[in-house]
C-alpha positions in Angstrom: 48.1 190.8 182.0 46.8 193.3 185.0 43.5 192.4 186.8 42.1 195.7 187.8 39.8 198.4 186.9 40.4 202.6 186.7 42.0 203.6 190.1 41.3 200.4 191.6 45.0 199.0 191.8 45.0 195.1 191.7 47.0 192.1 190.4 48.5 190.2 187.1 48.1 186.9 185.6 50.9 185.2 184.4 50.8 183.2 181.2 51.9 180.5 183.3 48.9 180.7 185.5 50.0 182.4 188.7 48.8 185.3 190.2 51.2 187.8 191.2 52.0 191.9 190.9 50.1 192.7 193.7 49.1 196.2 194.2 45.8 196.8 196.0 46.9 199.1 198.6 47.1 202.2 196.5 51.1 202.1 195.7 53.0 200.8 192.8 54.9 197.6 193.8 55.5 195.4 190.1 57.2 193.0 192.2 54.0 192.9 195.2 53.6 189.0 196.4 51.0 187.5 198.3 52.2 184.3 198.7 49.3 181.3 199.5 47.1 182.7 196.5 46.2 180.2 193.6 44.1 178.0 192.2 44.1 174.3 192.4 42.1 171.1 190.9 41.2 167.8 192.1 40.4 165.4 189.6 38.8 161.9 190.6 37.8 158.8 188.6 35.9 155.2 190.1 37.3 153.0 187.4 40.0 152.9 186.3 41.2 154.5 189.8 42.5 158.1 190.2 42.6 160.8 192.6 44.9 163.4 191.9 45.1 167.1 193.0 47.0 169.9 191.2 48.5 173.5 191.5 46.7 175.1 188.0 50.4 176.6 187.5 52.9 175.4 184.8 56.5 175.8 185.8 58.6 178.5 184.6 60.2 178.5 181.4 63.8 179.4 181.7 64.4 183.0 179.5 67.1 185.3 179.1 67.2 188.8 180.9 65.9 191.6 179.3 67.1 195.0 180.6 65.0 197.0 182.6 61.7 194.7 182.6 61.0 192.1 185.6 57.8 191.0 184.1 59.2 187.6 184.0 59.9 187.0 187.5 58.4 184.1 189.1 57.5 185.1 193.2 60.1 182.2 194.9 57.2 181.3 197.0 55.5 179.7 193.1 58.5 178.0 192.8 58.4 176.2 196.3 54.8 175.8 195.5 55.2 173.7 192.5 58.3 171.9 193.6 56.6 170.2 196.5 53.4 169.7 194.7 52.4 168.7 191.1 51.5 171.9 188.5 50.6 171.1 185.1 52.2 170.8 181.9 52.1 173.5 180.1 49.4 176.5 179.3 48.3 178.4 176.3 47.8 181.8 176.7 45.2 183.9 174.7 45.2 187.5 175.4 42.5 190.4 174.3 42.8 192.7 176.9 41.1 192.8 179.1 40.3 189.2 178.7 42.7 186.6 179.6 42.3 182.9 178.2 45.0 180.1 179.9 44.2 176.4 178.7 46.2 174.0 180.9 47.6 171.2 179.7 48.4 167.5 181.6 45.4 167.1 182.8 43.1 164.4 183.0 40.2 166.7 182.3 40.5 169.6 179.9 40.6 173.2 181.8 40.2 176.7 180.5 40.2 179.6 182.7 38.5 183.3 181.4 40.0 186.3 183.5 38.4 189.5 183.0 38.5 192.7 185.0 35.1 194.7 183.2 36.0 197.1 180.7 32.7 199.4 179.2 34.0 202.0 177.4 32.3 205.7 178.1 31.5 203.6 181.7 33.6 205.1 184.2 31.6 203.6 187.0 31.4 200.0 185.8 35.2 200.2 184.5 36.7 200.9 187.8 35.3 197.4 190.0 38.0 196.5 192.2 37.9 193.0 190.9 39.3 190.2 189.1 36.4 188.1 188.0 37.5 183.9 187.0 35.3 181.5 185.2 36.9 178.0 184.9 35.2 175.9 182.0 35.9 172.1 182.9 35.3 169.3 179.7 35.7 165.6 181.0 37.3 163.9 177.8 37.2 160.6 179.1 34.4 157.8 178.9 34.1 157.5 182.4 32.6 159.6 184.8 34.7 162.4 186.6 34.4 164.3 190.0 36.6 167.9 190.1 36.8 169.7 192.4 37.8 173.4 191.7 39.9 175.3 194.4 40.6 178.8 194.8 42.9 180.2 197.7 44.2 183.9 198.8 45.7 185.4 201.6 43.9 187.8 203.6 46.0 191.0 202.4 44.2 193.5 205.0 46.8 195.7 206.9 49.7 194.9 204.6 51.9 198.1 203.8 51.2 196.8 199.9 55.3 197.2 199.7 57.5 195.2 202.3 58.5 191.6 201.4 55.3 188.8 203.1 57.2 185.9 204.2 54.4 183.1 204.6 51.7 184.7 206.9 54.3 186.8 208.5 54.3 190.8 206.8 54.1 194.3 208.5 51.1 195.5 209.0 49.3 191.9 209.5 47.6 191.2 213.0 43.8 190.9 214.0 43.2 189.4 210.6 40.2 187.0 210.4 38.3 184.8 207.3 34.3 184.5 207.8 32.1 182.3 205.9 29.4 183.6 203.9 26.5 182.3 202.2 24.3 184.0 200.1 22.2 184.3 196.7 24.6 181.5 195.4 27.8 182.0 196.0 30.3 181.3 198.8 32.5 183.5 199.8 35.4 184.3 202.5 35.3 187.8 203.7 38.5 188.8 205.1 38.8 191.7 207.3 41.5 193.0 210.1 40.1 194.0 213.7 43.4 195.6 215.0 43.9 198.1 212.0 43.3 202.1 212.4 40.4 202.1 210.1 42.3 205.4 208.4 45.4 203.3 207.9 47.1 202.9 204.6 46.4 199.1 204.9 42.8 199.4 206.2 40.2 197.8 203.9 38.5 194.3 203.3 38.7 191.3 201.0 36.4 188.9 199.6 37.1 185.7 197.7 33.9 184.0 196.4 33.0 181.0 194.3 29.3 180.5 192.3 28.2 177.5 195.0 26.5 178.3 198.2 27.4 174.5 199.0 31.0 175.3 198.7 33.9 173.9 200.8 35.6 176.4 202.8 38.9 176.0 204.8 38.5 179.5 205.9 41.9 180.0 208.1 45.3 178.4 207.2 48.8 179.2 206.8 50.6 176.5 204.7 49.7 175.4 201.1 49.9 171.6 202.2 46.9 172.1 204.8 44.5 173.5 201.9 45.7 171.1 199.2 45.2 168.4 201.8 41.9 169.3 202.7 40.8 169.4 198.7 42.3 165.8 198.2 40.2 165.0 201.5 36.6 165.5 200.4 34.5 162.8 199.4 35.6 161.0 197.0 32.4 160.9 195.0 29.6 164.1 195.6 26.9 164.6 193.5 26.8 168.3 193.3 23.3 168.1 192.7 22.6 166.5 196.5 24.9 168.6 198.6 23.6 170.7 201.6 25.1 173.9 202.4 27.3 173.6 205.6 28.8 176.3 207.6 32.4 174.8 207.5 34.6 171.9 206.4 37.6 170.8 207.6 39.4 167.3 207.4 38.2 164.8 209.7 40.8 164.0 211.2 42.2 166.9 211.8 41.4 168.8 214.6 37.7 171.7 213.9 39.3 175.0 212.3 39.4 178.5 214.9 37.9 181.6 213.4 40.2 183.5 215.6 42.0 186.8 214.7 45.9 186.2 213.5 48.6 186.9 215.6 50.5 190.5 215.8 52.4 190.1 212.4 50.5 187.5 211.1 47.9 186.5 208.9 45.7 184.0 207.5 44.8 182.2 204.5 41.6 181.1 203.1 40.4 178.5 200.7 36.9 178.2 198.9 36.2 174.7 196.6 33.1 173.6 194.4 32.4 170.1 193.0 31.8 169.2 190.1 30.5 166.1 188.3 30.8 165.4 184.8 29.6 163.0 182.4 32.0 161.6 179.8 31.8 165.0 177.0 30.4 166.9 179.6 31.5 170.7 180.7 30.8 172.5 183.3 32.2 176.4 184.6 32.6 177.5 188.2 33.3 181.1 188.8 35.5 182.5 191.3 35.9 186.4 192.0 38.1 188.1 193.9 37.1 191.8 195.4 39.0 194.5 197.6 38.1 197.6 198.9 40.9 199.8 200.4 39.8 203.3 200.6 42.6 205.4 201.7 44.5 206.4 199.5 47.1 208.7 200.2 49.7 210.9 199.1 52.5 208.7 199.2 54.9 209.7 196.8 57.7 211.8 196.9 56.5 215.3 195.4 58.7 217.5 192.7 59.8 221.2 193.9 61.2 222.2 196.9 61.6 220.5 200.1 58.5 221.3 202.4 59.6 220.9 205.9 56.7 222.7 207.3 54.4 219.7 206.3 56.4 217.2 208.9 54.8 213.7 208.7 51.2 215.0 207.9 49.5 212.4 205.7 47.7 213.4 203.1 44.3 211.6 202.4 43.2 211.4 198.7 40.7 208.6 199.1 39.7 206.5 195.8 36.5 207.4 194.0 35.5 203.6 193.6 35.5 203.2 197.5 32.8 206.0 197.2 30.3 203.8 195.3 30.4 200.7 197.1 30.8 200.5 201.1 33.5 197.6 201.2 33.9 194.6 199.6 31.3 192.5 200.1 29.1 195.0 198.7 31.2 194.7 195.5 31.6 191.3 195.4 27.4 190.9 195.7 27.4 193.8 192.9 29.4 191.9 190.5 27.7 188.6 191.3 24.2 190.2 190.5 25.4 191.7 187.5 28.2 189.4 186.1 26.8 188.3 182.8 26.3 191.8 181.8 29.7 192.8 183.2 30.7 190.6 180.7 28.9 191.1 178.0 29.2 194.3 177.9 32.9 193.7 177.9 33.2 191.7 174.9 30.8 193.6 173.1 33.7 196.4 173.1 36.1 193.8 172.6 34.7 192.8 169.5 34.7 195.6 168.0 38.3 195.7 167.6 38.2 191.8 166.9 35.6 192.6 164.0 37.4 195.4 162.7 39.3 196.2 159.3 42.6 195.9 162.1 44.4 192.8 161.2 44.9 190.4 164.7 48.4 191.7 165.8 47.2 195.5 165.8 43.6 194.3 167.5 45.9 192.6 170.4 48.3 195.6 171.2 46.0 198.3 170.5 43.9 196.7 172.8 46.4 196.9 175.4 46.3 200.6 175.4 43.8 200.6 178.5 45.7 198.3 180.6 47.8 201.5 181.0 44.9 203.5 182.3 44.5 200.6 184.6 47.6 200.4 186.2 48.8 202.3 188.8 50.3 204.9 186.9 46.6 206.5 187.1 44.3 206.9 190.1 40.8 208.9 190.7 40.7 210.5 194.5 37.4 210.4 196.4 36.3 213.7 195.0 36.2 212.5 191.4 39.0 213.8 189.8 41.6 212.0 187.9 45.3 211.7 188.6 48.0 209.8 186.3 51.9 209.5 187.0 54.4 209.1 184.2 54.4 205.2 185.3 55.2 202.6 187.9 58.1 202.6 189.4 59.9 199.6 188.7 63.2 197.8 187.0 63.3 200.8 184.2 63.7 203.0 187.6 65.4 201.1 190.3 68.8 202.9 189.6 67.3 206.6 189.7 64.3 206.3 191.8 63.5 202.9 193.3 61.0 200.3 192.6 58.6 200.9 194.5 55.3 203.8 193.8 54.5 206.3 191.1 57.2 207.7 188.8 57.5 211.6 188.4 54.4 212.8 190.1 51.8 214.3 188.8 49.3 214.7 185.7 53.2 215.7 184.1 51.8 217.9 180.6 54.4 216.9 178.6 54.2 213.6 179.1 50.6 213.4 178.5 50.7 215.0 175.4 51.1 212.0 173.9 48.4 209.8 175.6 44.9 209.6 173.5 43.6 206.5 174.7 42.0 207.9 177.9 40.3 210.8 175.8 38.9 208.2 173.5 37.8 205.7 175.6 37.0 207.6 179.0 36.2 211.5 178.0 35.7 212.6 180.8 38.6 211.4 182.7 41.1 213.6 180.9 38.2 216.6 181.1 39.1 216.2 184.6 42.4 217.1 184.3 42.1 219.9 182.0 39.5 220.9 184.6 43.1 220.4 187.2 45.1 222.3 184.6 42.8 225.6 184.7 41.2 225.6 188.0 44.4 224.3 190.4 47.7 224.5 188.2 47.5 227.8 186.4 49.7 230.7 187.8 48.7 233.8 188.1 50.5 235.1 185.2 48.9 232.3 183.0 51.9 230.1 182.7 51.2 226.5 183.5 53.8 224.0 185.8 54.0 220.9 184.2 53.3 218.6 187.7 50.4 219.8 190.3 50.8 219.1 193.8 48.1 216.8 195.5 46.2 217.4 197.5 45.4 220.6 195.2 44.5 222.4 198.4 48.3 222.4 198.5 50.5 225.6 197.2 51.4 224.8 193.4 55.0 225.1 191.8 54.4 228.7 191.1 57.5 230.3 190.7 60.1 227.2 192.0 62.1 225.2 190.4 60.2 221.9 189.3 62.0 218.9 188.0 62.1 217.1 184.4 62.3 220.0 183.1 63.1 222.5 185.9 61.2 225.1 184.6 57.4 224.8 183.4 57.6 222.8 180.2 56.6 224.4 177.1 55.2 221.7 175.4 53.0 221.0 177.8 51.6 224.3 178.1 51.1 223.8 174.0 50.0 220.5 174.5 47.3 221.5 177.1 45.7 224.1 174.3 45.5 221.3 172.1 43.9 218.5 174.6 40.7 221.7 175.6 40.3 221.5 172.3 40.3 217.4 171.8 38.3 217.6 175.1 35.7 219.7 173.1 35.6 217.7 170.3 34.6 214.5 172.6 32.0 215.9 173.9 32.5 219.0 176.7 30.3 221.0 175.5 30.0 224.5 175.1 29.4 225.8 178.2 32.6 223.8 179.2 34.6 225.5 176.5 33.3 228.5 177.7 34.3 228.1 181.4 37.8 227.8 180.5 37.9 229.8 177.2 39.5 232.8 179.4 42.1 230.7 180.8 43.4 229.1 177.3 43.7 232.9 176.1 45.9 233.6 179.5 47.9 230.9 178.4 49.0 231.5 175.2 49.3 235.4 175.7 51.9 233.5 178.7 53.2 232.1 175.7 53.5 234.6 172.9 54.9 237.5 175.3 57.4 235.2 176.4 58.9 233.6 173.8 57.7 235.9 170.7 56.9 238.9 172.0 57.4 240.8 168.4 54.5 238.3 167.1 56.3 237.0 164.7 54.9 233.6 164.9 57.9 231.7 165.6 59.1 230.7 169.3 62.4 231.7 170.3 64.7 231.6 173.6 64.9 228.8 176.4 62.5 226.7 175.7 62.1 223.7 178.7 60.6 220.0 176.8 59.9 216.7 177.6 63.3 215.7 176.8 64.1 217.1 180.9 65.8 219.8 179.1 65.5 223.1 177.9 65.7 223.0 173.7 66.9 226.5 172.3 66.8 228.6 169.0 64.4 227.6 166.4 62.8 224.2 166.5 60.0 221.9 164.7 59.2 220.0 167.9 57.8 223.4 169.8 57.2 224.9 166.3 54.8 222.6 165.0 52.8 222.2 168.8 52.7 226.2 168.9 51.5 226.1 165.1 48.8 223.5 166.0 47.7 225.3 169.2 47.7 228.4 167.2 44.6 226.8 165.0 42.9 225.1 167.4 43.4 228.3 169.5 41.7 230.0 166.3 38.7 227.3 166.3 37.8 227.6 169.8 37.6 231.0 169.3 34.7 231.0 166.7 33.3 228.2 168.7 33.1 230.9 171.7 31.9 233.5 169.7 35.4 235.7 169.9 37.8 237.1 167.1 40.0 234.3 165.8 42.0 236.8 163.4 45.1 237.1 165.9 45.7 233.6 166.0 45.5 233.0 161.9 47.6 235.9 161.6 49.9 234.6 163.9 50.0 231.0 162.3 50.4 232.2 158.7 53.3 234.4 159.6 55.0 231.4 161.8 53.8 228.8 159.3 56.2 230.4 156.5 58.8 231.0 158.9 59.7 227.6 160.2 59.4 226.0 157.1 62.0 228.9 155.8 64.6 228.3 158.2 63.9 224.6 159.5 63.4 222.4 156.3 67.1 221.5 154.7 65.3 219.9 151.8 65.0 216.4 153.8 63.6 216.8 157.4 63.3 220.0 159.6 66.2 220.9 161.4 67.0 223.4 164.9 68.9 227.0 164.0 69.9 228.6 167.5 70.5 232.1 167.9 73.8 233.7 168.5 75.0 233.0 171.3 73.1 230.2 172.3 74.7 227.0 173.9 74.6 223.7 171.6 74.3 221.5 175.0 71.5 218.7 174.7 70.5 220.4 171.4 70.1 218.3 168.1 71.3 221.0 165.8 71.1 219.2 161.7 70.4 216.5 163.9 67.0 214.3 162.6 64.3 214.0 165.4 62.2 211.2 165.4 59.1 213.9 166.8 60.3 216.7 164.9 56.2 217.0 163.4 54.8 216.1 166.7 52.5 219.1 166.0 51.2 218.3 162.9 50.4 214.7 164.6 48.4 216.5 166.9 46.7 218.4 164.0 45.5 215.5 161.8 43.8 214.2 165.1 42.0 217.4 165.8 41.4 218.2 162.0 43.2 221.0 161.9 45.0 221.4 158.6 48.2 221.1 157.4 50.9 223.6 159.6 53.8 223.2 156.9 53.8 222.3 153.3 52.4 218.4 153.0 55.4 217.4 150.4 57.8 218.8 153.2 55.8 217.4 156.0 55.8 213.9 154.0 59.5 214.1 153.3 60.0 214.6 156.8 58.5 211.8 158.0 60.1 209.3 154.9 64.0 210.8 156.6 63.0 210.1 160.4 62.0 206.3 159.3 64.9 206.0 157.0 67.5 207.7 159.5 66.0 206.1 162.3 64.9 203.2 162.8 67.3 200.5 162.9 67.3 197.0 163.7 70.3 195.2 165.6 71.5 196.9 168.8 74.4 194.7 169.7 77.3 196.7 169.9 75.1 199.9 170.1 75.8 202.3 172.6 73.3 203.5 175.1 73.8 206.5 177.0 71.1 205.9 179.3 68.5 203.2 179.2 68.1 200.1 177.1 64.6 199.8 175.5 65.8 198.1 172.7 68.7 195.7 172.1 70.3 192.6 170.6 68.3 191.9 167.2 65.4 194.4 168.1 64.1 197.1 165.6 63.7 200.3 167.3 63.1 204.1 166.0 65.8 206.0 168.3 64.6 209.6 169.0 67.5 211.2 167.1 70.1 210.4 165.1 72.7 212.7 162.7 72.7 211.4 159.4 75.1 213.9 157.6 77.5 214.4 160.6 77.6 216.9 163.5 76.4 215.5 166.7 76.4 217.7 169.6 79.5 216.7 172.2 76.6 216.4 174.6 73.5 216.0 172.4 69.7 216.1 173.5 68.7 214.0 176.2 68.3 210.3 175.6 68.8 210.6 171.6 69.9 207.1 171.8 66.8 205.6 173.2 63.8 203.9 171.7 60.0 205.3 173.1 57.2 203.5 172.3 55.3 207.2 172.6 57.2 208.4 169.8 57.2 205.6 167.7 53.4 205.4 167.9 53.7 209.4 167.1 55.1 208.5 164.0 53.5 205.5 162.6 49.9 207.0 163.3 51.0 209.9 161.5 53.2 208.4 158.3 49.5 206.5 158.5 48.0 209.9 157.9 49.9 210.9 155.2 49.6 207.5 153.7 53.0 206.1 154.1 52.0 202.4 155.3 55.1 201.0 154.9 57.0 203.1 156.6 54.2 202.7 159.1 54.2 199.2 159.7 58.0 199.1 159.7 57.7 201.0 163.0 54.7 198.6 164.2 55.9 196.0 163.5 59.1 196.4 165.5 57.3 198.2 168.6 55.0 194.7 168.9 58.4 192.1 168.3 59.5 193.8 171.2 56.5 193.3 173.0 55.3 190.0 171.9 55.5 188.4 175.1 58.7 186.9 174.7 61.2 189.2 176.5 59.0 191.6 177.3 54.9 192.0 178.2 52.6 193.4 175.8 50.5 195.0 178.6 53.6 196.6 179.8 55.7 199.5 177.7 58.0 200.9 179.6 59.8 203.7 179.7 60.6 205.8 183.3 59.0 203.0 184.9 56.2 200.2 183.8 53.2 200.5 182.3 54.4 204.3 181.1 51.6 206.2 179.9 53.6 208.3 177.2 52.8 204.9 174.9 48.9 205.5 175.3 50.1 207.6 172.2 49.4 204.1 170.3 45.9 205.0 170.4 46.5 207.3 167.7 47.3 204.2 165.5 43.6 203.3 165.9 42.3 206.8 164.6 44.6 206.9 161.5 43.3 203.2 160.9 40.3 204.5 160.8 40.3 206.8 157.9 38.1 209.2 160.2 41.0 211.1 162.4 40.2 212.4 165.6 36.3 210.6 165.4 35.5 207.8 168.2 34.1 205.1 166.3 31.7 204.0 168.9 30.0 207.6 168.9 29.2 208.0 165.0 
């Protein structure tokens, strides 16, 4: 599960325990280490004798590969970790996003640990700490008295690139590092900085491990696991937490006193923190643990779509991060979280439960859930000024054979791709108002037309006029998509005045639009028309159809909301309303007529696509209607599940990438059911999206088709059951792939209210 709040980057925790995925310094990295990083327990007992310390890791569980996911890789340096030195059983995982529950097992006292990064909806602010906050609750089972000792160790990360392999201490960018002690209000904590670093580098920032104990033992600067694990196992063997003295350092005494000294060019330091505890036979205790970072400078460090710019040379461009803005490093955070932790939590599980308490039975409440850890990721960032920025994903095993594993996929705020994402809107408004705010204010040409990627920093020139990538030309869909999302942005809460603001620029658009591809107002789109599929879809098609259709009537209901005629854009619907359901429906599902002359290359043809109503999805979550007849819009839906979905890929062949396989169910985007598939057909027809299966189920929920509903649920979450692949991670071009925010949806048709936030009736 990832550890991290809105644009904050951070870590994941493993079901095994271990911390790993380590992305703090503002770039994707799935497979980021930071190797001397774990937590450890030392358990002792008078009579009968025992004194035993252990890694709180169980070892890995041997699997078999899935394609494209490295979820399931354990960092080698884990491995060595629990070879040499005794893990623990087993562990029970218990996941509600964002909390984390592990229960260890083969212990002699009974251990849970609660992770929890806070999660307030409508709370940007307190939903983006850069933290990962740990509370271990410790039971002694036993009839004797027993003394634990709770350990928590990290590497100080400062200066690391975030991307090259750490081997030990040793990683670029490391040098200067130190590991102070601090007491204060409570808590002891290491605050690890880097003297050497250019304070604009990349890698410049600060680090903070803490634990609730301002008696704590530290080990504050190390380099192998066996010195920290030997100094746990050398405390006293009995302390009565109650009597101990703060002290500014311990270290084994027979070792030689510890050097607060900066690391070597290269290299850098571990640090440990420990509290006691001593419990009663039946009694339980907790000790918290946090870990904070603050690394500020952000910048743009992906490879940009559009033509080469040579004139820009090695300029780096600074984007910043919005959280660094409202806290001045991270000991500032760390004492914020302290102060404020049981609210933090609170406040977090009172949103939690009210998915838990809902009419949502408990597989829906767990991967609906997961929906933010999306936003969460590094696929989305907020820059210093406040705005927010999302890539398709994170670079990572889905991507290592196109584009590397390492950063954001398909740069930036891509339209089409985020047509499908509601979460964001429904749990942060504001957030996606921001990029609407990008759309109009940065991204629009001068002609009206929209690119579907801006260029950061937006002081940059836009893709005006060049070729873009994924499509090459601005994507139609998003343009469509981006009428309909002003609108949802209305309806959550923009107000007015914002509608009005940008009520001139949605008209540019979709006169862009209509003179382009229907210039006789005829209501149907015709001509090249460039889609998410990273290809241009031709003739007449459902997919752009029914997203012009819905654009069309939310175009309409903005315009009374602005006090301007809607009568152009009802006229307009009614006219391309008939016509696509005249020429698309074949008395089972809609179909795509080209025009004479046009190419049948990467076009479906009688072909049945699985988002063939995507516009009419879109419509039940804004309220707008019905865009084609309901019996044909329901019979539509019944042929796309019966067509389909199908379970058992073995043997199936996949043109491109392998989301679903071996005895998987799976709703491929487009399949032929009477015959006639293209020689070259559209673009990744063979594939299974969890964007586009959500599309569907939420709407067959709409039209009341459960079954079918479920039937596509049900084999998204097998998938994703934490088996062969993570339930906080859907892939598609790259991890964590925000096109599967879609599943949001899911929680509005559940609801029986669509398009309504349940927390703001």
């Amino acid at each position: 599960m990832p550890v991290g709040g809105i644009g904050t980057g951070g870590f994941a925790i493993g079901a095994d325990g271990g911390l790993r995925q380590w992305q703090l310094q503002n770039v994707g990295n799935h497979r980021g280490e930071l190797p001397g990083t774990f937590f450890a327990l030392r358990v002792s007992q008078i009579e009968p004798p025992l004194d035993r310390t252990f890694v709180l890791q169980a070892p890995a569980e041997p699997g078999t590969p899935t394609p494209l996911v490295n979820d399931d890789l354990v960092p080698d340096w884990q491995r060595e970790l629990l070879a040499s030195h005794p893990g623990v059983e087993s562990t029970t995982f218990r996941g509600l996003y964002p909390f984390a529950e592990i229960d260890y097992q083969g212990l002699p006292v009974d251990v849970r640990l609660t992770a929890v990064n806070p999660l307030i909806p409508l709370d940007v602010a307190r939903s983006s700490l850069p933290v990962g906050m740990f509370t271990f609750t410790v039971t002694n089972p036993s009839d004797v008295d027993a003394h634990v000792w709770l350990g928590a160790a990290m590497q100080n990360p400062v200066g690391h690139d975030g991307t090259t392999p750490i081997d030990g201490v040793t990683g670029r960018g490391y040098g200067g590092n130190t590991n102070r002690v601090r007491r204060e209000n409570g808590w002891t904590s290491l605050v690890m900085d880097n003297h050497a670093i250019d304070p604009l580098a990349p890698g410049a920032g600060q680090a903070v491990l803490a634990i609730d104990s301002v008696s704590a033992a530290t080990l504050p600067q190390w380099q192998h696991a066996d010195e920290f694990l030997g100094f746990l196992g050398s405390r006293a063997f009995y302390v009565d937490s109650s009597t101990v003295v703060p002290h500014g350092f311990d270290y084994q005494p027979s070792g030689p006193a510890p050097t607060f000294e900066p690391s070597g060019p290269g290299r850098t330091w571990n640090g440990g923190v420990a509290a006691v505890l001593d419990l009663k036979p039946g009694e339980t205790g907790t000790v918290r643990v946090l870990l904070a970072w603050h690394f500020p400078n952000r910048y743009a460090n992906f490879v940009q779509f559009g033509p080469p710019n040579p004139q820009w040379g090695p300029t780096r461009f600074w984007l910043g991060n919005a959280y660094a803005q409202r806290h001045a490093d991270a000991v500032s955070v760390a004492a914020d979280v302290a102060s404020s932790w049981e609210s933090l939590v609170a406040d977090t599980r009172a949103w939690t439960s009210v998915l838990a308490e809902s009419d949502l039975d408990d597989e829906a409440v767990e991967h609906l859930a997961a929906q933010a850890a999306i936003l969460r990721s590094p696929s989305c960032f907020v820059t210093a000024d406040g705005a927010f920025f999302g890539f398709e994903g994170v670079l990572g095993a889905s991507t290592v054979m196109w584009t590397g594993d390492v950063g954001g996929s398909c740069p930036l705020n891509c339209t089409h791709v985020w047509n499908y994402a509601q979460a964001v809107a429904r749990l942060f408004p504001q957030l996606e108002r921001s990029m609407r705010q990008t759309e109009y204010d940065v991204m629009q040409a001068p002609e009206g037309y929209l690119p579907h990627r801006v260029i950061s920093p937006t002081y940059l020139p836009q893709l005006w006029d060049k070729p873009i990538g994924g499509p090459v030309e601005p994507a139609l869909d998003g343009m469509l998509g981006s009428v309909l999302k002003t609108y949802r942005e209305v309806r959550n809460g923009a107000g007015l005045d914002w509608l009005q603001q940008y009520w001139p620029s949605v008209q540019r658009l979709l006169a862009y639009v209509r003179d382009r591809w229907d210039p006789s107002s005829t209501g149907v789109l015709r001509g090249v028309q460039p889609s998410t599929h990273d290809i241009d879809l031709c003739g007449v098609n459902s997919f752009m159809g029914t997203l012009w259709l819905a654009a069309l009537r939310a175009a309409a209901a903005m315009a009374e909301l602005t006090g301007s005629s809607r009568e152009e854009f009802d006229e307009l619907f009614e006219r391309g309303s008939s016509a696509y359901d005249k020429l698309l429906f074949n008395g089972s599902y809609y179909v795509q007529v080209l025009d004479e002359g046009e190419s049948t290359d990467y076009q479906w043809l009688h072909g049945c696509l699985a988002d063939q109503l995507i516009g009419q999805w879109w419509a039940h979550q804004l309220d707008l209607g019905y865009l084609l007849p309901r019996d044909h819009v329901v019979s539509a839906l019944r042929s796309v599940v019966a067509f389909n979905l199908r379970t058992g890929f073995d043997g199936f062949d996949h043109i491109y990438r392998v989301f679903a396989d071996r005895d998987d169910t799976g709703l491929l985007m487009c399949t032929w059911p009477s015959g006639g598939r293209p020689a070259v057909p559209t673009r990744y027809c063979d594939e299974v999206w969890t964007g586009s299966e959500y599309q569907v189920a939420a709407h067959c929920l709409w039209e009341g088709l459960d079954d079918e509903a479920y039937a596509i649920l049900r084999g998204v979450w097998a998938r994703y059951d934490g088996r062969r692949r993570n339930p906080y991670n859907e892939i598609e071009c790259g991890d964590h792939y925000v096109r599967a925010m879609a599943g949001w949806s899911v929680v509005d048709a559940l609801s029986s209210r669509p398009g309504t936030w349940p927390l703001l009736t």
